[in-house]
N, C-alpha and C positions, 0 to 999 in steps of 0.2 A: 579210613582211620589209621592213621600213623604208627599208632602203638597199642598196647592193651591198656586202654581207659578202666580206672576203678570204680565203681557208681551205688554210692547209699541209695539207696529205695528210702526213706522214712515215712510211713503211713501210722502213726501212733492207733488208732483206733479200729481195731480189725475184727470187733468184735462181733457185729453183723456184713453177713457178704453180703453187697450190695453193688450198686453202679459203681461208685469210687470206689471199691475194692478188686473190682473186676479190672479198671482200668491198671490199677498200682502192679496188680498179679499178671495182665496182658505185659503191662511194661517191661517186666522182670523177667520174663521171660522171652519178649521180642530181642532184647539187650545183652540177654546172655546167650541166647542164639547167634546173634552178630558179631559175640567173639567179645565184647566186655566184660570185666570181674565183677560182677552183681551181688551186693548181700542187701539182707531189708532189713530192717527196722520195726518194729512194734512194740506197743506196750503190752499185749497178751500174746503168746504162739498161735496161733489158729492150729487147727487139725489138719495136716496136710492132705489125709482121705476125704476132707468133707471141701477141700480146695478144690481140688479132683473134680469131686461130683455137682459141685457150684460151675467150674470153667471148664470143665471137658478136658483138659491136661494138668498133668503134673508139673510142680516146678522142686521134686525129690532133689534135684540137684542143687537148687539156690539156695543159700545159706538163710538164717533168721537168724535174728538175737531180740530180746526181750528188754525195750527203755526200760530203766527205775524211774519211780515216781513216785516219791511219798506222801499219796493220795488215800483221804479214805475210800475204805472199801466202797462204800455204800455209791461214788458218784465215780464206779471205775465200768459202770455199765453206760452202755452208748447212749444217750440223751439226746430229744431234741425238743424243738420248740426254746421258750425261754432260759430253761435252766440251761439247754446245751449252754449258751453263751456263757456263763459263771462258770460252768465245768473245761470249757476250753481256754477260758484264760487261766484259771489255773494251772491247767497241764501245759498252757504255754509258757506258763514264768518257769514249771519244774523240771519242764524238759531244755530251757534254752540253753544251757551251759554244756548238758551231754551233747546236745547235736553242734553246738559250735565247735567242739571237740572235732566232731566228723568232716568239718570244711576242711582240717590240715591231714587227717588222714586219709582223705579219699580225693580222687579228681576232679570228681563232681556226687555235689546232695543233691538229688531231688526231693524236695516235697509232694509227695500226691495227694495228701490230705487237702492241702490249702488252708483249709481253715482253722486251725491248729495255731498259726505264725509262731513255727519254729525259723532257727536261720538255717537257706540255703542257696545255693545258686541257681538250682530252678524250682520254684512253686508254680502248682496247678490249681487254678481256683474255680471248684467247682459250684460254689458260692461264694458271693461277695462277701467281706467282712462287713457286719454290720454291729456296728456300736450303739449301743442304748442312747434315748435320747433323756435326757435331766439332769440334776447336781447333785444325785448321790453319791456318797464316797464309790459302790463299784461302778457306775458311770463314767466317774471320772479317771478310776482306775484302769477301765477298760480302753479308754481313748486314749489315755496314756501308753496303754501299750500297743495298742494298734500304732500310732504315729511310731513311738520307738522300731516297730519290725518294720513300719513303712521305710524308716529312713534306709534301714540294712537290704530291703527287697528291691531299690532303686539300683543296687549291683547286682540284681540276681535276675532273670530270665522269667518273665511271668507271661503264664499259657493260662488260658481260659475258657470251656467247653463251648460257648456258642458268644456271637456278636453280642448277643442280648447281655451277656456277662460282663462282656467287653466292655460296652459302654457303658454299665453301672459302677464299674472300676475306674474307669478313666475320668466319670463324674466328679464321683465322690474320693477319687484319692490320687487324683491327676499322674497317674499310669496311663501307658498304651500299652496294654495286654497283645502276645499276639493270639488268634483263634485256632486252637488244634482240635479236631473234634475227638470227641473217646473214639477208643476202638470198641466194635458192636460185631460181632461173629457174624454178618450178613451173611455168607457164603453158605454154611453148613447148617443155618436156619433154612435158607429157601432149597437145599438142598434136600433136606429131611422131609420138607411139608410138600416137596413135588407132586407128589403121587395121592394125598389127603385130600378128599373131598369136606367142602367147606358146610356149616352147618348155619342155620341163622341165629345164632347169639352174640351177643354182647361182652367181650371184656374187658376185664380192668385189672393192672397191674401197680401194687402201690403195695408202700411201707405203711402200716397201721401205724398213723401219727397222726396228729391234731390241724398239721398245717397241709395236712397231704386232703382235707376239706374231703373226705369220701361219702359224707353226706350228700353231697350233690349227686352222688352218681344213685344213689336212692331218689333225690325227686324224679331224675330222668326216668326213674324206671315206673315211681307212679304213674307216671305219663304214657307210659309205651309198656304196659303191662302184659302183654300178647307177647313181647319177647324176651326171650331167658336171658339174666345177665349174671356174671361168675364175679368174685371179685377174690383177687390173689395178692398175696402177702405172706413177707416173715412177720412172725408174730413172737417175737422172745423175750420179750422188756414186759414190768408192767405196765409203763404208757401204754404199751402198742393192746395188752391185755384189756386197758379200759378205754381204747378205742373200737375194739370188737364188742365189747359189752353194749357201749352205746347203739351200736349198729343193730347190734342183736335186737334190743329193746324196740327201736324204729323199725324196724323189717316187723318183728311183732305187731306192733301198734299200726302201722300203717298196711297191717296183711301183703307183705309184699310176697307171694306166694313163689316168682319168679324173679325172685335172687339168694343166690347161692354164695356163700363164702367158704374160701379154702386156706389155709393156712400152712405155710412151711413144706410148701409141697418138693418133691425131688423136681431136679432139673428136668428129666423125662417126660414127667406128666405135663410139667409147666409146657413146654414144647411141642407137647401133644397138643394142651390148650389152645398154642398159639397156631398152630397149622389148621385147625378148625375151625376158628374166632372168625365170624362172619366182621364184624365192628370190631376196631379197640378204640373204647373208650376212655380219655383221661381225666380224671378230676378237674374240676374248678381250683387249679391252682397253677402258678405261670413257674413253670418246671425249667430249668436251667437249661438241661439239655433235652435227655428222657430216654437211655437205653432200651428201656423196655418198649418204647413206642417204635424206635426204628427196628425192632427183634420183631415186632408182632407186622412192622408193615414186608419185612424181609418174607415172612411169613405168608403174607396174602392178606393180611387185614388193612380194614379201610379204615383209616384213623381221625378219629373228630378227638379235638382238643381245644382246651381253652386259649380265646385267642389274647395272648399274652403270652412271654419267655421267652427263652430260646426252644422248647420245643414248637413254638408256633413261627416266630421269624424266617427261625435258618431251618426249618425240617418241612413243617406240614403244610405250610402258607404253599411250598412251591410242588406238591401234590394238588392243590387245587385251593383259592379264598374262600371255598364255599367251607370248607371242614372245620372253622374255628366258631365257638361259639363264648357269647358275654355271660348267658345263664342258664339252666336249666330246662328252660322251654325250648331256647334256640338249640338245643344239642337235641333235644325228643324231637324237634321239627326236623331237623339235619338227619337223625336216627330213621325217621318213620320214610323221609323220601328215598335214602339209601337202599333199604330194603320193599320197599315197594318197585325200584324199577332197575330191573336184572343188568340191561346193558351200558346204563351209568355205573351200576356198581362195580363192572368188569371194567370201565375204564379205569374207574377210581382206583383199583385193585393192581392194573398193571402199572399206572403212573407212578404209586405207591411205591411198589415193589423195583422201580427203576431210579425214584429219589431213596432207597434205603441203599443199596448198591454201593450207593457214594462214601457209606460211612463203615468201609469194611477195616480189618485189622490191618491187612497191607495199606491200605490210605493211609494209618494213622501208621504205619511206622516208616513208611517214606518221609512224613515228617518229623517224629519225632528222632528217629535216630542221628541225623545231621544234625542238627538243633542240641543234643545229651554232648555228639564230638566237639561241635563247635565251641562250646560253655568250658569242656575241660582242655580245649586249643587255648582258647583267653587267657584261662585262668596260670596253665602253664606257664606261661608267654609271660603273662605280670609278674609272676613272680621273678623273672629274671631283670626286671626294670626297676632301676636304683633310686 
């Protein structure tokens, strides 16, 4: 790096820690370690104690500032499913003018939301943007502004967490993304669970949301009732409130005696869980990347996932073909052979634990740091050409 590069972080939505929050807070901090001026961006401050005990370090030292946004209150809580998309084009029309601001005063914006489509020089697209399909006015508003960011994102640097992303970008909005994967603490996960003797249950880590389909992981367990299954999650939204409800209700109704849900657990215990976790289990949904599946394989878990996304593609597929499942039944079958036979599941276990490896925080910043220089080398550079 030539010089001290200045670098927005913008992540508007920090309101639940989660995978792309972890990623924004790994970046900011790998970047300001390397000797870049780093400040972030948000639309609320987060607690920097509860940043802490989400990522295992502090980033006391990296500035925040808080976007305006004169949004009601009522849609300034993280959303997903269908409203999300009404509530992100909003914040995309409100916040575009402040962060255009940030292209002349900084070297480089990154976006790490991605799905936001603010302007910057580099966006992370952790999801595809996906525009409603019909001819109502926000249909057509929404596609309207997708295409306007698209035009602006054609100068900017687009990364995207798994091939599977890749190609539905490049599909549907004639980009070639290039593939970074997130950073995943691999190291200090299988470092901690070294010495953990494993138990035979079942987990599952997921946001209480509608599309994260955690139903499924209730028929598996009609099926395979003999073993314990845990299921974890932040739970702070009402959606996510009357995605637990439903759960509750079915566990009820269907006497699921052996599942357990937790909610908002500390990082510690989460960890605990996962150094134990004989299986993790993914839901019935085609997960982009899936942090949480390469932390529990980092872990010792044996991972069955639906076979679709980028968590099946670029992660679990090359653990072994046998671990992806279409429905329900097929994940109880895959479930009941695992645990029935000791020295398959100890291969599974080490194959596992040698493709999570691959997705440690040093990978992703071998990457990513060349790639932050490179962007504010360009942009330098242009501005001196007449």
């Amino acid at each position: 790096m030539g010089f001290r590069r200045s670098v927005a972080i913008v992540h508007p939505l920090m309101f639940q820690l989660g995978g792309g929050e972890y990623m924004a807070l790994v970046t900011a901090r790998i970047l300001k370690d390397r000797g870049f001026d780093v400040k972030m961006f948000t639309l609320s401050l987060p607690d920097r104690e509860r940043i802490k005990r989400f990522t295992g370090f502090s980033v006391d030292d990296i500035p925040m500032e808080e976007l305006e946004a004169d949004l009601p209150a009522s849609v300034t809580e993280v959303m997903h499913g269908r409203k999300s998309r009404y509530f992100k084009l909003l914040l995309s029309l409100e916040l575009e003018d402040t962060v255009a601001e940030l292209l002349d005063s900084f070297d480089v914006v990154f976006d790490t939301q991605g799905d936001v489509l603010v302007p910057s020089d580099i966006t992370y697209v952790h999801y595809p943007w996906l525009a409603p399909d019909g001819d109502s006015v926000y249909s057509k508003l929404f596609r309207d502004v997708v295409e306007k960011r698209l035009s602006a994102l054609r100068r900017a640097k687009i990364l995207t967490n798994s091939s599977w992303t890749a190609a539905y970008v490049r599909k549907k909005y004639n980009l070639m993304p290039d593939v970074v994967y997130p950073p995943v603490d691999v190291d200090s996960v299988t470092e901690c669970c070294r010495e953990v003797e494993k138990e035979k249950f079942v987990l599952t880590i997921s946001r209480f949301s509608p599309e994260k389909n955690l139903a499924s992981i209730l028929e598996v367990a009609k099926v395979v009732r003999s073993t314990r299954f845990v299921i974890v999650g932040n739970a702070n939204t009402e959606q996510s409130k009357a995605v637990l409800s439903e759960l509750a209700e079915r566990i009820e109704r269907f006497e699921l005696d052996n599942v357990e849900i937790r909610t908002n657990v500390p990082r510690s215990e989460l960890l605990e869980l996962q150094c134990r976790a004989y299986i993790y289990l993914h839901p019935m949904y085609p997960e982009h990347f899936g942090i949480s599946i390469v932390e529990s394989m980092a872990a010792g878990a044996i991972p069955i996932v639906f076979k679709d996304g980028g968590a099946w593609y670029d992660i679990v597929s090359r653990v072994s073909l046998d671990l992806g499942y279409s429905n329900p039944m097929e994940a109880a079958a895959i479930l009941k052979k695992i645990l029935s036979d000791d020295k398959l599941a100890s291969r599974l276990r080490s194959r596992a634990m040698s493709v999570a490896s691959s997705f440690g925080v040093d990978a992703y910043a071998s990457r990513i740091v060349p790639i932050v220089d490179y962007v504010g080398q360009i942009k330098k550079f242009e501005k001196n050409i007449n």
